[in-house]
C-alpha positions as CSV (number, residue, x, y, z in Angstrom):
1,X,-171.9,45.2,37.0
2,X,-173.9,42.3,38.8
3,X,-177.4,43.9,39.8
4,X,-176.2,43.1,43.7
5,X,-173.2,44.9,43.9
6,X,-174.8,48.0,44.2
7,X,-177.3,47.3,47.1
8,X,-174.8,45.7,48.7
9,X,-172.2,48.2,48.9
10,X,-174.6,50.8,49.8
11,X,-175.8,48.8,52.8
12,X,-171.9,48.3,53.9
13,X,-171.6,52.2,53.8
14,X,-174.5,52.7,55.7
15,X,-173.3,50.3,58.0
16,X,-170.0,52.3,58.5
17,X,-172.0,55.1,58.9
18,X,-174.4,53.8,61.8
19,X,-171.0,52.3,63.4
20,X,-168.7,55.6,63.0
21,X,-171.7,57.2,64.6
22,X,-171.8,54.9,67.7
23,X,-175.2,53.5,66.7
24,X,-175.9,49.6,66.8
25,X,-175.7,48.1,63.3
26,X,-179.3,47.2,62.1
27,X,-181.2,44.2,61.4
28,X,-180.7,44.9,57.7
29,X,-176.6,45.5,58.0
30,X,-176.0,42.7,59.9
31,X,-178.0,40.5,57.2
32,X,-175.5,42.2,54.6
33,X,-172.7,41.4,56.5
34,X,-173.5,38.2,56.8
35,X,-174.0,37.0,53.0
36,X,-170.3,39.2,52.7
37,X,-168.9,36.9,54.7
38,X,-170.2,33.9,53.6
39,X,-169.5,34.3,49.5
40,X,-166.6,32.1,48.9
41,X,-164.7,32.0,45.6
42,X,-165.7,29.4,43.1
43,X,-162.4,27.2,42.4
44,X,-162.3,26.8,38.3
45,X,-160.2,25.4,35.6
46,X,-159.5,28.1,32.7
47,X,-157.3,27.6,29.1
48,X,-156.0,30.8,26.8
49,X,-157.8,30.2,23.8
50,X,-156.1,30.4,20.6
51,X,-156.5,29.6,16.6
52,X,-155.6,26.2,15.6
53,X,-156.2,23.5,12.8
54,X,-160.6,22.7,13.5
55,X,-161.6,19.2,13.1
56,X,-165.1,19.1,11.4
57,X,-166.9,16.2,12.6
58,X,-169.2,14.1,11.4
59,X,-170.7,11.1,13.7
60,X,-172.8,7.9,12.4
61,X,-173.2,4.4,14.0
62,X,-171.0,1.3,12.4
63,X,-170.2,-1.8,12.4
64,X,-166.2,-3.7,13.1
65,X,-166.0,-6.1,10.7
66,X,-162.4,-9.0,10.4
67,X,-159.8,-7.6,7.5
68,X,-160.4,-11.2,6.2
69,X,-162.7,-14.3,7.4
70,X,-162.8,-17.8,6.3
71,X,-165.5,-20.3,7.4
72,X,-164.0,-23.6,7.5
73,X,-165.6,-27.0,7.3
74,X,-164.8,-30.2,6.5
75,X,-165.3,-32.3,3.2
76,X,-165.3,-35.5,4.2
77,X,-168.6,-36.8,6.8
78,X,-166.6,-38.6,9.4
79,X,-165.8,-38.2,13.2
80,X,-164.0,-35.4,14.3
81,X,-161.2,-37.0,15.9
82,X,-159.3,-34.3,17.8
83,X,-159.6,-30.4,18.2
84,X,-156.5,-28.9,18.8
85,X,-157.4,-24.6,19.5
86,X,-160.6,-23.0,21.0
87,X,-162.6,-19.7,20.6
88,X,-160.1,-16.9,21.0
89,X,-156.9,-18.7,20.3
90,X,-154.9,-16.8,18.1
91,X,-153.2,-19.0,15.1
92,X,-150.7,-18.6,12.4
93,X,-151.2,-19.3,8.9
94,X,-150.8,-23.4,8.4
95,X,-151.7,-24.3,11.8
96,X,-153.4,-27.5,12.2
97,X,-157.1,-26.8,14.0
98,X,-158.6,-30.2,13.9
99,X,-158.4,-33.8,12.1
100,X,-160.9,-36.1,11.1
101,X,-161.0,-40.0,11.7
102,X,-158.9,-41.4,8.8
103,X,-159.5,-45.2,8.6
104,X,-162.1,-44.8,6.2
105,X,-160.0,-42.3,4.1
106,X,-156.7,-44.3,3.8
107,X,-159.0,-47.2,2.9
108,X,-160.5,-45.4,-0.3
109,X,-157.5,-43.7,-1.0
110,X,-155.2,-47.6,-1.0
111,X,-158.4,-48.7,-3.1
112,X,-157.9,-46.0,-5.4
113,X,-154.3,-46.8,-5.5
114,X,-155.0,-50.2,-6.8
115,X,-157.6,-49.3,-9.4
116,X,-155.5,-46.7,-10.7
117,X,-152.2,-49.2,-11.3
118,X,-154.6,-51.8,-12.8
119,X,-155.7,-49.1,-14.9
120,X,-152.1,-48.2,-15.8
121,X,-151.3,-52.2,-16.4
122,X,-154.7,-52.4,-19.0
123,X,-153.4,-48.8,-20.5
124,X,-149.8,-50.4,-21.4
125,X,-151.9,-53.9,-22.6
126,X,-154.0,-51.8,-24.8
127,X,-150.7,-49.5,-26.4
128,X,-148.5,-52.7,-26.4
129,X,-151.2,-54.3,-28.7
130,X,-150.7,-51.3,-30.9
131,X,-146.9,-51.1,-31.3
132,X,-147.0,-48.7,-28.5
133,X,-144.8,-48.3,-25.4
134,X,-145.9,-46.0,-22.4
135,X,-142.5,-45.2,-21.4
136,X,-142.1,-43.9,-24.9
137,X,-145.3,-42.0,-24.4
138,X,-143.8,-38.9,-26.2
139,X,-143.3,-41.2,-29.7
140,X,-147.4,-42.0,-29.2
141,X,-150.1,-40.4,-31.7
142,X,-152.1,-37.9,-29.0
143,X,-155.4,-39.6,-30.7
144,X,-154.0,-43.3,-30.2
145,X,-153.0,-42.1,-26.3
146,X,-156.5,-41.1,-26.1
147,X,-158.5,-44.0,-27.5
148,X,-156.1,-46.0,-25.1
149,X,-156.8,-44.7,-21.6
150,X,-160.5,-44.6,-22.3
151,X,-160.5,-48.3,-23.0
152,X,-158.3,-48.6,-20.1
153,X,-160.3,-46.8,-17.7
154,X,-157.1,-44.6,-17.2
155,X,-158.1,-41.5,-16.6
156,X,-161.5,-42.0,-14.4
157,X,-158.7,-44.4,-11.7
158,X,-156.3,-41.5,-12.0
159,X,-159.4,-38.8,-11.0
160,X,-160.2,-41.3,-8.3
161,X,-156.9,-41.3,-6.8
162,X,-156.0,-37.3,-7.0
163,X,-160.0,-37.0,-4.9
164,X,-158.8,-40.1,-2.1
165,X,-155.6,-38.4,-1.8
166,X,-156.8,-34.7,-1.4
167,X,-159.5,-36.3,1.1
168,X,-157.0,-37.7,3.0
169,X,-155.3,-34.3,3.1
170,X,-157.8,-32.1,3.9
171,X,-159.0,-34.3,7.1
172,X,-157.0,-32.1,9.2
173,X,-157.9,-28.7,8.8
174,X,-155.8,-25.5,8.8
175,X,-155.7,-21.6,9.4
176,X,-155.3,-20.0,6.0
177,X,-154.0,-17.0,7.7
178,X,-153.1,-15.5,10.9
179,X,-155.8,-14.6,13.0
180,X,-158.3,-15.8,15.8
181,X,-160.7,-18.9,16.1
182,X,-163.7,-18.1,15.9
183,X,-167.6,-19.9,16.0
184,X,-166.0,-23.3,16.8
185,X,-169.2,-25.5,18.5
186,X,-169.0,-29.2,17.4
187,X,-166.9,-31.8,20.2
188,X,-164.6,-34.7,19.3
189,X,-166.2,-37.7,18.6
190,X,-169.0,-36.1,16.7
191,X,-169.4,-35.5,13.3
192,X,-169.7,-31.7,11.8
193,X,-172.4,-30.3,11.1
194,X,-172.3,-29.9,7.1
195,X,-175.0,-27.3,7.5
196,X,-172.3,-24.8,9.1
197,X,-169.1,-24.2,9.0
198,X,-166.8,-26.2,11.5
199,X,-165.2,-22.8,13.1
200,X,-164.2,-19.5,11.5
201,X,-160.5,-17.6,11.2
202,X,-160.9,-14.1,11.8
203,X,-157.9,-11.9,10.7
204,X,-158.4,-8.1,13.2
205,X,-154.9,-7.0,12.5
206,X,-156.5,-4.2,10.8
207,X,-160.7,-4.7,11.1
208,X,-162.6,-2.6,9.1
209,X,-165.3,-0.6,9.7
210,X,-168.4,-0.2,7.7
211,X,-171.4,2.9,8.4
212,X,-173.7,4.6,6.5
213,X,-174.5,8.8,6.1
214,X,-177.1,10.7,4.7
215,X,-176.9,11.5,1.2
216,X,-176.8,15.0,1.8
217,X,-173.4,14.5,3.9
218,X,-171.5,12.9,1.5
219,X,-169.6,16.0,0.6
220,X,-168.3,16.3,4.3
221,X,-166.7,12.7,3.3
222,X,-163.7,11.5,0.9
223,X,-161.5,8.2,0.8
224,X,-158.3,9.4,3.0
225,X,-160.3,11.1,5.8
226,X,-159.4,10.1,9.6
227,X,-162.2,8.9,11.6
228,X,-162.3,7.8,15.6
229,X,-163.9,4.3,16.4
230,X,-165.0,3.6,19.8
231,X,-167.6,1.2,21.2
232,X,-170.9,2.5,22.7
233,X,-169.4,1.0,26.2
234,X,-166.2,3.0,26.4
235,X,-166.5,6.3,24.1
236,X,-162.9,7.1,25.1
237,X,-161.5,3.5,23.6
238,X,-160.9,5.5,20.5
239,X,-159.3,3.5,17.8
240,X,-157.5,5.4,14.3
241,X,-157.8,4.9,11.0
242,X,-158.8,6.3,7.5
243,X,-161.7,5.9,5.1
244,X,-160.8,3.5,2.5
245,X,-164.2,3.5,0.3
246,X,-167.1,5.6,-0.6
247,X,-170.1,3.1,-2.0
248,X,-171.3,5.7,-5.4
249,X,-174.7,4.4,-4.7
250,X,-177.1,5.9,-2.6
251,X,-180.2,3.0,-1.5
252,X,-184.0,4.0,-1.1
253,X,-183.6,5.3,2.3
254,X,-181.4,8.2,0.8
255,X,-177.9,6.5,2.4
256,X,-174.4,5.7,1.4
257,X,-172.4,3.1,2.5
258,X,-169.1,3.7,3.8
259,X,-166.1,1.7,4.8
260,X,-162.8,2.5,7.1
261,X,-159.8,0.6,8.0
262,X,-158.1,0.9,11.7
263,X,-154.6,1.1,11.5
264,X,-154.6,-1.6,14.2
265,X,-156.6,-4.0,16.8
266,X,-157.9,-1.8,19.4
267,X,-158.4,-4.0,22.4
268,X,-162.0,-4.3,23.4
269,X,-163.1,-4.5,19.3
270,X,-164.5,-7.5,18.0
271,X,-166.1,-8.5,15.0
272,X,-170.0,-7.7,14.2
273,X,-169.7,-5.1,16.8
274,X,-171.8,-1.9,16.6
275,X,-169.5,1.3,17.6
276,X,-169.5,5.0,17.5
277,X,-167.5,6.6,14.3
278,X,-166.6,10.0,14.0
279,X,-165.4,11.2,10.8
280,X,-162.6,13.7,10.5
281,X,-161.8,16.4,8.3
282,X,-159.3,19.4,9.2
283,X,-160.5,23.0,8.3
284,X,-158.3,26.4,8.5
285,X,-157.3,27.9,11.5
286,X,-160.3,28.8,14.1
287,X,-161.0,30.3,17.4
288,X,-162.0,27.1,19.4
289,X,-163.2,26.9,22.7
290,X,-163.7,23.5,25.4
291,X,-167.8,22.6,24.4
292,X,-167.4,22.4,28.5
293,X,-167.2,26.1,28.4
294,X,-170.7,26.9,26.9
295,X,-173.0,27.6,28.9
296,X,-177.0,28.8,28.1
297,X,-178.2,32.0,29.8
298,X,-181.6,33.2,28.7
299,X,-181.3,30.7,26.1
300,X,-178.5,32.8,24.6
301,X,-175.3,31.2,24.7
302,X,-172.3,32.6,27.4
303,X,-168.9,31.4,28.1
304,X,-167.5,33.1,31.1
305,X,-163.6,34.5,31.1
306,X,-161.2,34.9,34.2
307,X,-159.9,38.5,34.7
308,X,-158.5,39.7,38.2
309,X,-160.1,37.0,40.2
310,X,-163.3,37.3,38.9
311,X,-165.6,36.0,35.7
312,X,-166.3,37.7,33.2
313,X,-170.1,37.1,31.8
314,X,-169.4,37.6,27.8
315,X,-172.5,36.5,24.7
316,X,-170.8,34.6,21.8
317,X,-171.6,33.4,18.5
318,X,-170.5,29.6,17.4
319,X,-170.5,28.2,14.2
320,X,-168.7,25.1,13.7
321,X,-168.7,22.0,16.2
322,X,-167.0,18.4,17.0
323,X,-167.6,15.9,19.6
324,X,-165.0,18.4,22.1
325,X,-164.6,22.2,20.9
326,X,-166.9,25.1,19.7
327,X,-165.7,27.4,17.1
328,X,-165.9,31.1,18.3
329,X,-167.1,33.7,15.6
330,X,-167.8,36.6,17.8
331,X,-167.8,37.6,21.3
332,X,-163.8,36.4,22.6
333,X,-160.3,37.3,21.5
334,X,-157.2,35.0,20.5
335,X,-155.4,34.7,24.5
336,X,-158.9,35.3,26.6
337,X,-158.7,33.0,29.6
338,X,-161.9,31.0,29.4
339,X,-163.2,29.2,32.2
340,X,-164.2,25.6,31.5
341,X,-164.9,23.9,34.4
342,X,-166.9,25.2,37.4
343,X,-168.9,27.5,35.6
344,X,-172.1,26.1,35.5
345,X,-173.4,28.6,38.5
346,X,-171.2,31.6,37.8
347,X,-172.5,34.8,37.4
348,X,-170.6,38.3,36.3
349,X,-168.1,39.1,38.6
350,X,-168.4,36.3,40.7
351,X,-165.4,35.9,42.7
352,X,-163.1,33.0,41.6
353,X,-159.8,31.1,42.3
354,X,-158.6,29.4,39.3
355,X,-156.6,25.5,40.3
């Protein structure tokens, strides 16, 4: 019993006493009377605890990184003559981006053109003279073809013509998959940077994740584990997915690299950003109880239980905990009503009124 219930119901039956009596109430009753009266019930949230499946956690700091990411540039050195998307636009896969000026590229590649028939004219002059016909190439000795176009300069114009043409092509560039623009900083009417890439495709269908753990942990970890991803901003943006690989090499600060995928985009993710990830394994059946019900008394640890209107001060011992739930080993029974919020200034048998 609370070390003031006694005193205080002594002084109420004195009071009664001095009252049946006809005497006036003293200083000291009516001060009793008084703090009576004025105790109100503390209003508090309470949930029947009960065994279930315990998720053993294990947090570490990561970073989001794109499923897939291409840095695109250009090959040719001319003018960027249009820009059709921006940063953030989402493309599909074969969508133009942005085109080149091409005057100078048709020109090479007619140029090539040309060399590469008058090479073809020489090559036929050169078979001809041998007996040869090109349209009959099948009939020709493979050493007599060869001799042929190198006198002809045959192959070198048709090299020529495959680069003009594949210049010409890749002028305009496109997405090589579905995903988002990304890093694009050079304007029309400038040329691109060959130091960087013109812009990058990002694909965050599914980003992954990558983090490292102490060597020592890695036997809380396996590929197929669930683990919650959420940024440092918004820690209940919580994101799903599973651990796809386990780096078997631990560096020379005694970590291991890890690596998750989401099962989807979470929005609010983007890529190089740092987030919280909590690794999730599933134990047996435990006694859990709301972290938000743990409070320290004396430095021992007390969660407080709702019986008859009033709480119940009651020492535990924990074991295992995650980012929300304690796991009980002694102290509470499967079906107590434990009071998680309001609790913080409770005391045994404190009067309460549960919401």
């Amino acid at each position: 019993m609370n070390q003031l219930t006694l005193p205080l119901c002594l002084a109420v039956s004195a009071l009664l006493v001095l009252t049946a009596c006809g005497e006036k109430p003293a200083p000291e009753a009516e001060e009793v009377i008084s703090v009576l009266s004025s105790v109100k019930p503390t209003e508090v949230s309470v949930v029947p605890i009960k065994r279930e499946v315990f998720n053993d956690e294990l947090i570490s700091n990561g970073t989001v990184m794109a499923a897939r990411k291409a840095d695109l540039s250009f090959k040719s050195n001319e003018v960027v003559a249009a820009i059709l998307v921006k940063n953030g636009d989402r493309v599909v896969k074969g969508q133009a981006l942005a085109s080149l000026e091409d005057f100078n590229l048709k020109q090479a590649l007619a140029q090539a053109n040309d060399s590469y028939q008058r090479a073809r004219l020489e090559l036929q002059d050169v078979l001809i003279g041998q007996g040869y016909s090109l349209e009959a190439e099948a009939a020709i000795p493979p050493e007599v073809l060869k001799i042929a176009k190198v006198r002809s300069n045959y192959e070198q114009a048709r090299l020529s013509l495959e680069m003009a043409e594949y210049n010409l092509k890749v002028a305009t560039l496109h997405a090589p998959f579905n995903g988002v623009v990304a890093n694009l900083t050079t304007k029309v009417y400038n040329k691109p940077d060959g130091s960087k890439a013109f812009c990058t495709i990002l694909d965050m269908e599914q980003p992954e994740v990558q983090f490292n753990i102490l060597e020592n942990e890695l036997t809380r970890v396996k590929a197929g584990d669930a683990v919650l991803v959420s940024p440092f901003s918004n820690h209940t943006n919580n994101s799903k997915g599973r651990i796809t690989e386990v780096n078997p090499v631990v560096d020379k600060n005694g970590m291991v690299t890890v690596k998750a995928r989401l099962e989807h985009l979470q929005q609010g993710l983007f890529d190089g950003m740092n987030v919280r990830v909590r690794v999730q394994r599933a134990t047996d059946s435990q006694l859990m109880i709301p972290k938000t019900a743990l409070v320290l008394r004396n430095n021992r640890k007390v969660v407080f239980t709702s019986k008859e209107g009033r709480a119940q001060w009651v020492y535990v011992q924990t074991s295992l905990e995650n980012s929300t739930s304690y796991v009980v080993t002694e102290g509470l029974n499967e079906g107590d009503s434990v009071i998680y919020e309001g609790n913080i200034n409770l005391a045994h048998e404190s009067p309460i009124i549960v919401r």
